[in-house]
N, C-alpha and C positions, 0 to 999 in steps of 0.2 A: 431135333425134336426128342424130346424124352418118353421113353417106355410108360405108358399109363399104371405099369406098376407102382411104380414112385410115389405119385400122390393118391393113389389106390391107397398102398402102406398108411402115408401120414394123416388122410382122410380118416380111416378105421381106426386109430392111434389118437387122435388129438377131438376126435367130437363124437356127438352121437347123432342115432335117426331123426331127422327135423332140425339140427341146428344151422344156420349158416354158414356157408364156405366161402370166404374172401379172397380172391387173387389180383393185387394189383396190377400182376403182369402176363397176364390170361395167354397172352400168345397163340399157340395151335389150339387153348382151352382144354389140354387134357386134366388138368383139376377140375375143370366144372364136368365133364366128363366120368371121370370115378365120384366127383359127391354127386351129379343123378344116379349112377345106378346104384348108388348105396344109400338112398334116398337120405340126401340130405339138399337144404335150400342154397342155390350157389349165388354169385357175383363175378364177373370175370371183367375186367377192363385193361386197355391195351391202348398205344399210341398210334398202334399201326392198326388203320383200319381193317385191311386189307387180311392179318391173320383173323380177325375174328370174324371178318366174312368169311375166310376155310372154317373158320372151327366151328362156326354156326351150321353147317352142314353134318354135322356127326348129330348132328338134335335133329334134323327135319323130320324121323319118324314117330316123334317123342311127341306123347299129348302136351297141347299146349303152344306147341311150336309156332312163335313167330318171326318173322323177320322186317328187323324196322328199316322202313324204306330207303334210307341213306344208305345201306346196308347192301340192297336189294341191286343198286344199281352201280356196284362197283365189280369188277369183272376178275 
């Protein structure tokens, strides 16, 4: 898993406040992770379901927060 500094860095580096952050390989989601709290609007997709159920857990106290139910019930 990679230090959330990394795309911390390239987030603050490559966009600004409100623009989209595209990751086609979201994994544990620590990019959509540094572009919320750096408010910017993210996208995280992954093949494996299963990491973005963990990584959807680092949002659950974040307004907004949903979880879609295919999601919801894998363990």
């Amino acid at each position: 898993m990679q230090p959330t500094g990394i795309p911390d860095f390239f987030v603050r580096f490559l966009t600004e406040p409100d623009d989209l952050v595209v990751d086609p390989f979201g994994g544990t989601v620590r990019t959509g992770l540094a572009a919320e709290r750096l408010g910017r609007r993210w996208l995280v997709t992954d093949w494996m379901l299963e990491y973005l159920r963990g990584g959807a857990e680092l949002f659950r106290g974040c307004a907004g927060f949903g979880l879609h139910p295919a999601l919801a019930t894998l363990d």
